[in-house]
DRENLOTOR-419996 format. One line per 5 residues: number of its first residue (from 1); their letters; for each residue x, y, z of N, C-alpha, C. Coordinates in Angstrom, 2 decimals. Layout:
DRENLOTOR-419996
NUM = A = X/Y/Z/X/Y/Z/X/Y/Z; ...
end
This chain:
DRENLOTOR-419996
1 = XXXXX = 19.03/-5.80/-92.13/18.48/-5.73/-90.76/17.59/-6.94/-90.51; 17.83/-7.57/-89.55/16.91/-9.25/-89.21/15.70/-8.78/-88.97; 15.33/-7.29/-88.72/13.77/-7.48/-88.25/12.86/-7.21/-89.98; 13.30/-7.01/-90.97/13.23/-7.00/-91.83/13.22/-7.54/-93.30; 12.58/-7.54/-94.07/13.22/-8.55/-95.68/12.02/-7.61/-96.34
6 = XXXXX = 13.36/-7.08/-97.67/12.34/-6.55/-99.11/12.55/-4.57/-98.81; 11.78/-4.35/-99.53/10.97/-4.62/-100.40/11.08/-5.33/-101.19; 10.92/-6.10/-102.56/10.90/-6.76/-103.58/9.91/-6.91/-104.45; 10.43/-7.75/-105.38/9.16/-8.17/-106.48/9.45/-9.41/-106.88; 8.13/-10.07/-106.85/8.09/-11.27/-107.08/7.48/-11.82/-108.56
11 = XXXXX = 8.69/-12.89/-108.75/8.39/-13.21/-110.18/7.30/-14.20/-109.78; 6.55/-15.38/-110.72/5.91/-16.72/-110.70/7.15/-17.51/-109.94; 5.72/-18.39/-109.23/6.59/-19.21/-108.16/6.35/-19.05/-106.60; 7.59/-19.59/-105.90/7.03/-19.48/-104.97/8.31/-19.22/-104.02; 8.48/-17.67/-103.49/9.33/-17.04/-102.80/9.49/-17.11/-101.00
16 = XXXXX = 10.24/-18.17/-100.35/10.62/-18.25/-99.53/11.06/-16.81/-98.53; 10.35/-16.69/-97.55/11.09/-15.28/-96.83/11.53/-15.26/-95.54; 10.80/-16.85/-95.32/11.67/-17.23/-93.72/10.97/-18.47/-93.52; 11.85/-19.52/-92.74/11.52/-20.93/-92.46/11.87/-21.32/-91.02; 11.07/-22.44/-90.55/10.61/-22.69/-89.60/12.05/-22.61/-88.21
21 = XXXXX = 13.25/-23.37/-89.00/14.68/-23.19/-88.34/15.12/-21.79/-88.83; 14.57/-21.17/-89.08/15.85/-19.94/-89.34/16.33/-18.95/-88.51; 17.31/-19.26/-88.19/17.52/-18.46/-86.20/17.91/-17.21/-86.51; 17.95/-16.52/-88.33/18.02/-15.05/-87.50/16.51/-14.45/-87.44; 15.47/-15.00/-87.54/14.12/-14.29/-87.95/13.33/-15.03/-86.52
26 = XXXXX = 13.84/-16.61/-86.12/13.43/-17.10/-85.26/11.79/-17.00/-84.87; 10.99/-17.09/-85.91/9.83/-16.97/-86.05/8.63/-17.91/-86.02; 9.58/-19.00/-86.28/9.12/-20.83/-85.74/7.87/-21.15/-86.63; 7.79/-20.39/-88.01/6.91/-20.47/-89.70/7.96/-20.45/-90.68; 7.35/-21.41/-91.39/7.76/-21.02/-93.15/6.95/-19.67/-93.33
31 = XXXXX = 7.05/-18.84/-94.02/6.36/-17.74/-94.51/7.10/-17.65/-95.75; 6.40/-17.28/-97.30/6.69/-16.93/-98.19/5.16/-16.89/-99.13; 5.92/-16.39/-100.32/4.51/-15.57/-101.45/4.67/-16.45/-102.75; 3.44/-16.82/-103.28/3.46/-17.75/-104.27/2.37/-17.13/-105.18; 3.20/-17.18/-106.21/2.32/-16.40/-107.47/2.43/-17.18/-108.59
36 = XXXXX = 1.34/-16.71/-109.28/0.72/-17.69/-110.20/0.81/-17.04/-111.74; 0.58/-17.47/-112.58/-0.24/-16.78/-113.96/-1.01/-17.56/-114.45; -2.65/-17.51/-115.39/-3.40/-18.16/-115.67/-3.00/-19.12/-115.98; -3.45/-20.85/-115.61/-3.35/-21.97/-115.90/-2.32/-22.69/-115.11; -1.61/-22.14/-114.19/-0.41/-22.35/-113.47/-1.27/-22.97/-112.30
41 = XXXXX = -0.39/-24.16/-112.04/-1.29/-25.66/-110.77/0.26/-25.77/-110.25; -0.13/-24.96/-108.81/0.82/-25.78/-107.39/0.25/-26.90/-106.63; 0.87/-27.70/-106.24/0.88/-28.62/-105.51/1.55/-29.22/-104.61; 1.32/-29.61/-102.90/2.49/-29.62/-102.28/1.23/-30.50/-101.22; 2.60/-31.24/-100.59/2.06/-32.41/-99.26/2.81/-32.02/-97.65
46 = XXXXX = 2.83/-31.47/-97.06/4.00/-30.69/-96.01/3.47/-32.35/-94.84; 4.27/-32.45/-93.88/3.78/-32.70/-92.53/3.84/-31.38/-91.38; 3.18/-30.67/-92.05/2.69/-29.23/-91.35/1.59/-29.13/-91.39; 1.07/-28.15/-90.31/-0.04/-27.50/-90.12/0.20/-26.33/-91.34; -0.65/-26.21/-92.51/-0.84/-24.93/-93.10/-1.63/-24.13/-93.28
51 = XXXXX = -1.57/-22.37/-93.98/-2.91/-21.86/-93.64/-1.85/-21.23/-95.43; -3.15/-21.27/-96.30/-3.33/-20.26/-97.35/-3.95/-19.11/-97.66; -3.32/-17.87/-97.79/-4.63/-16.79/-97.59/-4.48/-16.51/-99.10; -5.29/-15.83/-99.83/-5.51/-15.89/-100.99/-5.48/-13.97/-100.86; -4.47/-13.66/-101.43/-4.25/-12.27/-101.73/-5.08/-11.23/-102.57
56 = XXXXX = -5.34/-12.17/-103.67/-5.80/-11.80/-105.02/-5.45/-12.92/-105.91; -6.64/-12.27/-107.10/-6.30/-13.61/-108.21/-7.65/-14.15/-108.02; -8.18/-15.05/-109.04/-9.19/-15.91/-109.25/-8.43/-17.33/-109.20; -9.11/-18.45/-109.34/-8.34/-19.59/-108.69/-9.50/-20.70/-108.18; -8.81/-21.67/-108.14/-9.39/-22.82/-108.01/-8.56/-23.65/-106.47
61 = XXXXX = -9.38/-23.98/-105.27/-8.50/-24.36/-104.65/-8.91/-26.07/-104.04; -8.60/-26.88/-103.78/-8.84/-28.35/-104.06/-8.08/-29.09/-102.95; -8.39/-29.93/-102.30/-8.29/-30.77/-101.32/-9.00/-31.87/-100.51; -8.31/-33.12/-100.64/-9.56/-33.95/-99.89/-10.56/-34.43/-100.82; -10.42/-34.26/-102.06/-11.76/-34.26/-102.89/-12.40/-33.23/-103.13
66 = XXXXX = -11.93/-31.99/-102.21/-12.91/-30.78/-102.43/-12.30/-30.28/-103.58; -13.24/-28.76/-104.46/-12.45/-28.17/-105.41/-13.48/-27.34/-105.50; -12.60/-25.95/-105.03/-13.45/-24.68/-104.88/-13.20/-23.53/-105.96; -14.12/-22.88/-106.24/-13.07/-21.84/-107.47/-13.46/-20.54/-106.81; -12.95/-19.51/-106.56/-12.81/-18.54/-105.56/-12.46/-17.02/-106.60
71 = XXXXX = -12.54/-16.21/-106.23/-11.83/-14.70/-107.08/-11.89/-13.51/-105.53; -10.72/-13.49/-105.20/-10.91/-12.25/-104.53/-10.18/-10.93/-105.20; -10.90/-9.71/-105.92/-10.50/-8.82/-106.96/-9.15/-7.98/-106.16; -8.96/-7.89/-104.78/-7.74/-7.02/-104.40/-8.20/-7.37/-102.65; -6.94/-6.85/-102.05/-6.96/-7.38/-100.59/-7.94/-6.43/-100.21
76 = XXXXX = -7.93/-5.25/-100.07/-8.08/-3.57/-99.81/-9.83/-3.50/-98.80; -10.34/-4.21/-100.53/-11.97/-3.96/-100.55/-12.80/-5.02/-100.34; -11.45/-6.40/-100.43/-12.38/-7.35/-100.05/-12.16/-8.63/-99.01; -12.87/-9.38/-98.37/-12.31/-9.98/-97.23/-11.78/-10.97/-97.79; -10.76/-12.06/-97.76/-9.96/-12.81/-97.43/-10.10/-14.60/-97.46
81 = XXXXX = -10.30/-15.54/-98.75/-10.37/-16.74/-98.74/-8.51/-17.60/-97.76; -9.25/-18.42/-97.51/-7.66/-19.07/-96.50/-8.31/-20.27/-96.36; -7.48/-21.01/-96.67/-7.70/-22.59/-96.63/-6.51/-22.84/-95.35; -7.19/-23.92/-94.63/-6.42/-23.89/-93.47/-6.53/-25.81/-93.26; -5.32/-26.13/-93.57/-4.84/-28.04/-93.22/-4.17/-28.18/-92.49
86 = XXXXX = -4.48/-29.70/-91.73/-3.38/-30.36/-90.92/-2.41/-31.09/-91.70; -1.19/-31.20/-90.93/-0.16/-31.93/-91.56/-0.25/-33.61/-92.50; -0.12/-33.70/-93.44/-0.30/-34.57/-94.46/-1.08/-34.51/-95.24; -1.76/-33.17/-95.42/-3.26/-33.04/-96.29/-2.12/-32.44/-97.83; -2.59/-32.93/-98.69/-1.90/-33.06/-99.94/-3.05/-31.52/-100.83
91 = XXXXX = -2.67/-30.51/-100.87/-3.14/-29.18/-101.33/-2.89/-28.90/-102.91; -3.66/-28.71/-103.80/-3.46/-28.36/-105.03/-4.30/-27.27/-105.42; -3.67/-25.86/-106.48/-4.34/-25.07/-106.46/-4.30/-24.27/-107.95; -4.94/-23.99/-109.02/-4.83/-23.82/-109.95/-5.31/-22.29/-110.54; -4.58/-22.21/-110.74/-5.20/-20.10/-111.55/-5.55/-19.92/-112.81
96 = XXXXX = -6.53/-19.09/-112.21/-7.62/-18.80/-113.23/-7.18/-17.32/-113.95; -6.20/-16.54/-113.08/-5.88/-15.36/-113.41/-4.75/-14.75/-112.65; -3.69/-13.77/-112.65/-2.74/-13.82/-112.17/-3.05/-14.10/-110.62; -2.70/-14.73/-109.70/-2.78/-15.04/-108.62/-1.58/-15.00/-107.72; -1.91/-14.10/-106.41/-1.03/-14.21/-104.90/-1.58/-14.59/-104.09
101 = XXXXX = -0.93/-15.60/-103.02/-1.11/-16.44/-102.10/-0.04/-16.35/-101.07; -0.45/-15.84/-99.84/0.62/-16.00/-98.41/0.44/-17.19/-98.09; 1.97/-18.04/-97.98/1.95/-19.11/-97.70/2.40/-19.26/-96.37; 1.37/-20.03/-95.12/2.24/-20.22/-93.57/2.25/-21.50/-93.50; 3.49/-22.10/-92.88/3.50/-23.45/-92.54/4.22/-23.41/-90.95
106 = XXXXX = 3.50/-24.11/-89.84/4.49/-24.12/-89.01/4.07/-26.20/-88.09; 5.00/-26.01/-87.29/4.94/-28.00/-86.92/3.32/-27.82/-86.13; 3.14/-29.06/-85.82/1.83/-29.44/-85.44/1.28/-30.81/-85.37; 1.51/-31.52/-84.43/1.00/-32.89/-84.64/-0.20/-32.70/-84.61; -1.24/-32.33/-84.18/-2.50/-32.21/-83.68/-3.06/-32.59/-85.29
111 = XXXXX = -3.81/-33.42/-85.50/-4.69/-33.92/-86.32/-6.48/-32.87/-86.31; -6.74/-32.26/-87.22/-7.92/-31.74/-87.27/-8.18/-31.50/-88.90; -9.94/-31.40/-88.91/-10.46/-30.91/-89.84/-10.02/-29.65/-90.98; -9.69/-30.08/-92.20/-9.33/-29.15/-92.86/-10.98/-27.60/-93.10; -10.13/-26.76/-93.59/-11.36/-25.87/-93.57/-11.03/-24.69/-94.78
116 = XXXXX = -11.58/-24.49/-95.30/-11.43/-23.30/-96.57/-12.44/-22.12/-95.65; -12.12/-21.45/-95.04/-12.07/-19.82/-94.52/-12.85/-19.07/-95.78; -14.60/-18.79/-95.72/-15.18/-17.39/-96.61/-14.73/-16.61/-96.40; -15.08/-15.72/-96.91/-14.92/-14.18/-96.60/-15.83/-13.65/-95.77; -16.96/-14.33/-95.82/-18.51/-14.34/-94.68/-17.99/-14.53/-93.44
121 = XXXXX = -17.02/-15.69/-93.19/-16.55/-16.05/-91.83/-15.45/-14.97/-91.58; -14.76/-14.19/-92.08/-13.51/-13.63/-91.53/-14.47/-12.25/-91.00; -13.90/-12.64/-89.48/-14.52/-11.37/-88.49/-13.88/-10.29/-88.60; -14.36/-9.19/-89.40/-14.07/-7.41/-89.98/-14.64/-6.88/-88.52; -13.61/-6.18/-88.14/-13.68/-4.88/-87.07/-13.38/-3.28/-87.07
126 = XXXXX = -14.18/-2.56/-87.03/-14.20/-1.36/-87.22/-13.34/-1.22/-86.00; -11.76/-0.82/-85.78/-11.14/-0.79/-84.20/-10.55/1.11/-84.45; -10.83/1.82/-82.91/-10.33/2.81/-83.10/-11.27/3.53/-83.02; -12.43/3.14/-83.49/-13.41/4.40/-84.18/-13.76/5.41/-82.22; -14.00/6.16/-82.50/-14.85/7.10/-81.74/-13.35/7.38/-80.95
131 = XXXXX = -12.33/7.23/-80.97/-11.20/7.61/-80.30/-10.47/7.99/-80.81; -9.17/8.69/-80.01/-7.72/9.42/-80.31/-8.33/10.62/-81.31; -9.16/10.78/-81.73/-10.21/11.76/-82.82/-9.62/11.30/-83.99; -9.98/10.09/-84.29/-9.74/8.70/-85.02/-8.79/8.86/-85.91; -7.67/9.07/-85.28/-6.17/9.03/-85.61/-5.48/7.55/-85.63
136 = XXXXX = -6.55/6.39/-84.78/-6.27/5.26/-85.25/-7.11/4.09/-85.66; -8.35/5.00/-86.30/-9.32/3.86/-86.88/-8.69/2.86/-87.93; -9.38/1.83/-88.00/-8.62/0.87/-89.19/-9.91/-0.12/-88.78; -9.64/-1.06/-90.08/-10.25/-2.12/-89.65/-9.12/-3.79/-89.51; -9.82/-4.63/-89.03/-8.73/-5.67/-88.31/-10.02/-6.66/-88.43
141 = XXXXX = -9.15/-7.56/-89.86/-9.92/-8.93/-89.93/-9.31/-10.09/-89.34; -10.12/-10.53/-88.55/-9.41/-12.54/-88.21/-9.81/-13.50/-88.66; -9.03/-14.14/-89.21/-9.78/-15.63/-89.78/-9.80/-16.56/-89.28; -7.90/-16.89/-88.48/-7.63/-18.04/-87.75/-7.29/-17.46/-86.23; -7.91/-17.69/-85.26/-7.73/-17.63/-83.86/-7.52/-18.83/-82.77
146 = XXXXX = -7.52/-18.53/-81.59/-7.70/-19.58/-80.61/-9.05/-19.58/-80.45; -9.68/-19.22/-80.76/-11.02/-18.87/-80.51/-11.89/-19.55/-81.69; -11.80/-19.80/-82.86/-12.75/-20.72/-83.19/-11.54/-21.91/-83.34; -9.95/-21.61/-83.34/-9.45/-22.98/-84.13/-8.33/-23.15/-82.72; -8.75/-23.87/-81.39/-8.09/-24.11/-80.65/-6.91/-25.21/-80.93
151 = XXXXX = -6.97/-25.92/-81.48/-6.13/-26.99/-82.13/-5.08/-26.57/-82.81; -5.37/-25.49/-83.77/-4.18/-24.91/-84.78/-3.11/-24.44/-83.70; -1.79/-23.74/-84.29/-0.93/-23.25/-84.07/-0.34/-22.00/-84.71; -1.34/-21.55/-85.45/-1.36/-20.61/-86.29/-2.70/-19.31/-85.85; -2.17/-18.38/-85.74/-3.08/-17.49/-86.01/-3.41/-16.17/-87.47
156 = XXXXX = -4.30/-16.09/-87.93/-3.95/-15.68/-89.56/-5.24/-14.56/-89.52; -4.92/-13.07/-90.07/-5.56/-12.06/-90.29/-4.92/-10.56/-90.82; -5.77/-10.15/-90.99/-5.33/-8.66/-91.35/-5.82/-7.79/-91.25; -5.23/-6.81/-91.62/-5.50/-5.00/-91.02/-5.34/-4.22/-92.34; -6.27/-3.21/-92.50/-6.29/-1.85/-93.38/-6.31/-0.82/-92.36
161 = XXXXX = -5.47/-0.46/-93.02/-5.31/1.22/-92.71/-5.41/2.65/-93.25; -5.82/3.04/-92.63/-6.43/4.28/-93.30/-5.01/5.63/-93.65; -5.60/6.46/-94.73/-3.78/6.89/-95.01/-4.45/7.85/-94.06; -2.70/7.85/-93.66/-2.64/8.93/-92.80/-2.69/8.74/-91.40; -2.91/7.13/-90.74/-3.47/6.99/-89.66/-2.59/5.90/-89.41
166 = XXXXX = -2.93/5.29/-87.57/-2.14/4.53/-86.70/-2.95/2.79/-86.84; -2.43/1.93/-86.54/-2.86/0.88/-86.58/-1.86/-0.23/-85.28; -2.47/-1.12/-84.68/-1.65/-2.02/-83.81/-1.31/-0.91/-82.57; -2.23/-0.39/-82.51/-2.09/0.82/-81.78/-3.49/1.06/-80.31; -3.39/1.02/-78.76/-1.69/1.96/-78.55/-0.99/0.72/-78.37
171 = XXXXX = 0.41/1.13/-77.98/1.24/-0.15/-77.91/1.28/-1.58/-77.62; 1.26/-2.67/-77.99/1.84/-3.52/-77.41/2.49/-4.80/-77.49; 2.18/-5.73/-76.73/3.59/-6.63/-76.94/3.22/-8.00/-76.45; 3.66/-9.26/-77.50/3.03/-10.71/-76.71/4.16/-11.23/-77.14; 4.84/-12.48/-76.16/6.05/-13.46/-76.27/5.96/-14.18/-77.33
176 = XXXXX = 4.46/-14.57/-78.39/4.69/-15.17/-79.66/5.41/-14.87/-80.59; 5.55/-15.37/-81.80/6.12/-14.28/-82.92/5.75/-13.99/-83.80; 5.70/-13.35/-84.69/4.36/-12.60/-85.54/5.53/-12.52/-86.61; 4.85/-12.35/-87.74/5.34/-11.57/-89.51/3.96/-10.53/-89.38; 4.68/-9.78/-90.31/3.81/-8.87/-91.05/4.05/-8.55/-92.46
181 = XXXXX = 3.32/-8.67/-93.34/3.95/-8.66/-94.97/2.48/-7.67/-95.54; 3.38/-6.67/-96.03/2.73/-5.41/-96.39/2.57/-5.19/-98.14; 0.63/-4.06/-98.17/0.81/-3.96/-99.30/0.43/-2.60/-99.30; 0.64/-1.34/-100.24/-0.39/-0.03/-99.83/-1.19/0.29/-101.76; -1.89/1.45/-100.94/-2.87/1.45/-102.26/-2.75/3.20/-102.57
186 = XXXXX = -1.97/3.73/-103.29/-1.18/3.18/-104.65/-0.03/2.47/-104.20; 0.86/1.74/-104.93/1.76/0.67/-104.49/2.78/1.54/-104.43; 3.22/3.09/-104.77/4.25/3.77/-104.26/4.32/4.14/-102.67; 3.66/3.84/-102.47/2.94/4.20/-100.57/3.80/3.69/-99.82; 3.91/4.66/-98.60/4.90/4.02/-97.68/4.49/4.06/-96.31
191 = XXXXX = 5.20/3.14/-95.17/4.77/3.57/-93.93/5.77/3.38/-93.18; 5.54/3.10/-91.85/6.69/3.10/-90.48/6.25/1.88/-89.28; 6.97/1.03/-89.26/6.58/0.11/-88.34/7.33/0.23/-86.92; 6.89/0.33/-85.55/7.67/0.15/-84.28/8.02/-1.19/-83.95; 9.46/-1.01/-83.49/9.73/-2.12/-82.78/10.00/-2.24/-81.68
196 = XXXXX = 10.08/-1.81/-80.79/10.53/-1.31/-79.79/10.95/-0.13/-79.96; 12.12/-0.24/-79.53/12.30/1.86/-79.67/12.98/1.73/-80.84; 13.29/0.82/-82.26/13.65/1.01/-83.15/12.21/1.31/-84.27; 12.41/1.62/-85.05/11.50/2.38/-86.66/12.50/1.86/-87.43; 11.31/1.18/-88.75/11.62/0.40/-89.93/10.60/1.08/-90.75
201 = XXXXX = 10.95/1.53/-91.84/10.20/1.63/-93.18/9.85/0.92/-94.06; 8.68/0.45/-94.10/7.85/-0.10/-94.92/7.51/0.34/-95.94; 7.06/-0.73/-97.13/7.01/-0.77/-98.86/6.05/-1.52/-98.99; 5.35/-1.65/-100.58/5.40/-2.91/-101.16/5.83/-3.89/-101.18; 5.11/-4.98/-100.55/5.81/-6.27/-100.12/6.91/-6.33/-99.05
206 = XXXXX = 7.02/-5.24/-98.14/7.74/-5.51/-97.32/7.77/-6.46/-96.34; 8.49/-7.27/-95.10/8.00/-8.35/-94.74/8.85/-8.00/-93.41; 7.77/-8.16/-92.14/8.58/-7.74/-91.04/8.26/-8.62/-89.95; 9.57/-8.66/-89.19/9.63/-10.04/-88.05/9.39/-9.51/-86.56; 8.58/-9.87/-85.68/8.07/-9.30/-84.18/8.94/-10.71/-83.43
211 = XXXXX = 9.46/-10.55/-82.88/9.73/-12.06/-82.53/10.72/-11.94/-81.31; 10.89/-10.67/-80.72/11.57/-10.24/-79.40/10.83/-10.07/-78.58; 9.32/-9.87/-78.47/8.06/-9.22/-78.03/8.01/-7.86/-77.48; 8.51/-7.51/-79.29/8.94/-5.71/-79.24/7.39/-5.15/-79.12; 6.93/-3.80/-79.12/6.06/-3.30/-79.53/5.94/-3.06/-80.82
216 = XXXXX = 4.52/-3.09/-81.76/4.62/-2.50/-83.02/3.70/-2.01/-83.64; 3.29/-1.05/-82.81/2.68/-0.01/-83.96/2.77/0.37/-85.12; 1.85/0.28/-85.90/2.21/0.81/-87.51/1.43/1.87/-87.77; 2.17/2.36/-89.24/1.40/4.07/-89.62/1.65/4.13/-90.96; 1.04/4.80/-91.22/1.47/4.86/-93.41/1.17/6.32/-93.64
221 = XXXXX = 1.16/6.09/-94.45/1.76/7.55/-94.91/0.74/8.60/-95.60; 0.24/10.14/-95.16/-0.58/10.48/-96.23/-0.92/10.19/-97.12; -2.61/10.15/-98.16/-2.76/9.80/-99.26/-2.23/8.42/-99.47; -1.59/7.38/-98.49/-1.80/5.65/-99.04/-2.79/4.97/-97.78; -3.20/4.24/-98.73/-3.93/3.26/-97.62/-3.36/1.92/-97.62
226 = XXXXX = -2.79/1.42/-96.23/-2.31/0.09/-96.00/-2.73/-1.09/-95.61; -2.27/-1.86/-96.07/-2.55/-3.06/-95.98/-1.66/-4.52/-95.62; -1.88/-5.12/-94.55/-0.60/-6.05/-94.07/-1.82/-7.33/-93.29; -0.96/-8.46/-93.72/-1.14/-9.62/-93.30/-0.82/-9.73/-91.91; -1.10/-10.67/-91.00/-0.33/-10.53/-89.70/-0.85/-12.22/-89.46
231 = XXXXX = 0.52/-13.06/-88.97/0.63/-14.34/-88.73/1.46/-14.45/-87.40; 0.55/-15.09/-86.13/1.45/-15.04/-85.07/1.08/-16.71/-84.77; 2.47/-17.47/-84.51/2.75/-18.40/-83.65/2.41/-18.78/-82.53; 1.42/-19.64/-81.95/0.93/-19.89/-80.66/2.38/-20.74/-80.09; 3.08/-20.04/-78.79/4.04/-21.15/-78.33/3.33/-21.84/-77.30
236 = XXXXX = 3.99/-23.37/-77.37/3.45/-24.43/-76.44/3.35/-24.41/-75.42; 1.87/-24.61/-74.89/1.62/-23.80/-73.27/1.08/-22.61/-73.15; 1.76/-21.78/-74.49/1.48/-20.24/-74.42/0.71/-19.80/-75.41; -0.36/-20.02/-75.46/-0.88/-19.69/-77.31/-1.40/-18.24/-77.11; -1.41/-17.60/-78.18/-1.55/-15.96/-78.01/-3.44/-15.78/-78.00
241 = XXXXX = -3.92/-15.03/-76.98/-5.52/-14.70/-76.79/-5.29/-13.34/-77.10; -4.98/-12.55/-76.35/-4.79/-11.16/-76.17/-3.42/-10.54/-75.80; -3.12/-9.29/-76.21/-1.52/-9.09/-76.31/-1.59/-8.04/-74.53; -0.91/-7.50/-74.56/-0.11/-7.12/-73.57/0.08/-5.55/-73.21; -1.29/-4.57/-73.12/-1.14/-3.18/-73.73/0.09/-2.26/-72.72
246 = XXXXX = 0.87/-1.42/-73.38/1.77/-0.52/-72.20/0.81/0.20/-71.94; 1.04/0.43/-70.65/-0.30/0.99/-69.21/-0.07/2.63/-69.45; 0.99/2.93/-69.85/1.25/4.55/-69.95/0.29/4.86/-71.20; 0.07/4.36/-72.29/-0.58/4.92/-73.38/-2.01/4.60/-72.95; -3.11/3.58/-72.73/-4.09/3.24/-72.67/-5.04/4.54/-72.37
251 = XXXXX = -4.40/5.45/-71.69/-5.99/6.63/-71.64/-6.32/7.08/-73.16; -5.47/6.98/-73.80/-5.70/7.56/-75.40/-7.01/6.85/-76.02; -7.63/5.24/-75.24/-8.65/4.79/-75.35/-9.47/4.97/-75.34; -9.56/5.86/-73.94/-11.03/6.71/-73.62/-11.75/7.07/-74.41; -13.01/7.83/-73.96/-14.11/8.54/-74.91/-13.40/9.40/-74.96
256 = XXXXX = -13.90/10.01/-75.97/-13.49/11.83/-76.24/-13.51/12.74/-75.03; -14.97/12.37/-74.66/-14.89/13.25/-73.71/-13.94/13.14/-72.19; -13.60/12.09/-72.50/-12.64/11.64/-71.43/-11.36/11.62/-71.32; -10.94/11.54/-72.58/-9.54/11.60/-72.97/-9.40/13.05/-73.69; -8.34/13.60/-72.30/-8.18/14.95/-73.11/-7.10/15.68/-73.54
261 = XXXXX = -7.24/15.63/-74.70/-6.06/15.84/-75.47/-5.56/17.02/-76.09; -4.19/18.40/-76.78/-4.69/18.76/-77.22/-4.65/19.11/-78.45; -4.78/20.10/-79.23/-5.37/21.62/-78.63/-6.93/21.05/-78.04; -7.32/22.13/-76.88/-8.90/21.57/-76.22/-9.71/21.83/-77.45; -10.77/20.59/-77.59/-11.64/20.90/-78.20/-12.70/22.44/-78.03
266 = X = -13.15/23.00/-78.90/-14.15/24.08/-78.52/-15.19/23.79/-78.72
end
C-alpha cells in the first residue's frame, strides 16, 4: 500500500524509506533511519537542506568545526537533539552506544546558519488536556518550524501518545506532505492511523505517507504508549503554519462544560 512502508527492522547502516523523486510516496524528502553500534562514524556532504533527529543512542555529533557529544536515553521520556544544515555542510557523526537517527533531506538553495536543536529548545505541549474528557491528551514537541526557521523547508517534531488515546486530533488536513515514522512503548504495541476515509495499522517502525492532504488522526492501542516523528514539507509559496481543521468535529474542543457529550455527566 503507497500510503505505507514496514513494519521492519533495521540492521546498522543506513535504511532508505523514501526519496526526494519517488512518485509513489511523492513526498518531495529523502526520509530514512540510520543506526549505529559503538564506535561506528557516518559521514555525508548532500547539496540539501538537512535535519537529524537523534532517536536514541549516545553520540558525538560534529560540523563546521563543531563537535558535540549528546545521549538521549529513549524518545518516550526525553526531548529530542536535531542538528539542522544547509546544503553543502559536510556532517559527521560518531557512536558512543547503539545509536538511531531520522534522517530528512529535502532541496533548498537558501543558504543559512547551521544549528544543533537542545532538548531545552524543542517546544513540549501538553495538547488536548481539559477536553473530549481527555480522550485526546498527548503531548506535541516542535523543533523545526516556520516560526523560528523561516528559511528552512523542513518542518521536524513529535508527538507521544498516551495508550489508549487520540492524537492529530480532531481532524485535519494541509496541501504539504508529511511522513510519520512510529515507535510504541512496549515495542509489541499497536495503533491506527486515518487517512482519509481509509485506516492503516501501525507498528514498530512503521512509516506513513500524508501527501494527498488526507486527514490523519492517530490512536494506539490500550496499555501502549506511542510515539511518532512527524516531518512536513513547506511547498513553494505555500509553507505549512497551521493545518486546516474539519468544521464538523471542532465542538469536541470546547470546555467540558460546553461540549456535551455522552453519557451526561452527573
Amino acid at each position: 500500500m503507497k500510503h505505507i512502508r514496514g513494519p521492519q527492522n533495521y540492521d546498522y547502516g543506513y535504511h532508505e524509506l523514501t526519496t526526494i523523486d519517488d512518485k509513489i510516496h511523492n513526498s518531495l524528502m529523502d526520509f530514512g533511519i540510520l543506526k549505529m553500534k559503538s564506535g561506528d562514524v557516518f559521514s555525508e556532504e548532500q547539496s540539501l537542506e538537512r535535519a537529524y533527529l537523534l532517536i536514541s543512542g549516545e553520540m558525538t555529533f560534529e560540523w563546521e568545526g563543531n563537535s558535540v557529544s549528546v545521549n538521549r536515553p529513549n524518545c518516550f521520556d526525553f526531548e529530542p537533539w536535531v542538528l539542522h544544515v544547509a546544503n553543502g555542510v559536510k556532517v559527521t557523526f560518531t557512536a558512543a552506544s547503539d545509536v538511531e537517527i531520522a534522517v530528512q533531506r529535502t532541496e533548498n538553495e537558501r543558504s543559512f546558519p547551521s544549528k544543533l536543536y537542545t532538548p531545552e529548545e524543542c517546544r513540549s505541549e501538553n495538547r488536548g488536556a481539559g477536553t473530549m474528557r481527555e480522550a485526546s491528551t498527548r503531548i506535541v514537541r516542535t523543533v523545526i518550524d516556520y516560526s523560528n526557521a523561516p528559511y528552512a523547508n523542513l518542518v521536524v517534531g513529535e508527538v507521544i501518545g498516551f495508550p489508549g488515546k487520540w492524537s492529530s486530533y480532531p481532524p485535519h488536513h494541509h496541501p504539504q506532505p508529511e511522513i510519520y515514522f512510529y515507535k510504541f512503548n512496549p515495542e509489541n504495541g499497536y495503533g491506527f492511523a486515518e487517512l482519509g476515509e481509509d485506516v492503516v495499522k501501525t507498528h514498530q517502525n512503521s512509516t506513513v505517507f500524508i501527501t494527498e492532504e488526507e486527514t490523519h488522526p492517530q490512536t494506539t492501542a490500550p496499555g501502549y504508549a506511542l510515539w511518532y516523528l512527524w516531518i512536513i514539507r513547506h511547498l513553494d509559496g505555500n509553507p505549512y503554519i497551521t493545518p486546516t481543521f474539519v468544521p464538523e468535529h471542532l465542538w469536541v474542543t470546547e470546555s467540558e462544560s460546553e461540549a456535551k457529550m455522552w453519557p451526561p455527566e452527573k
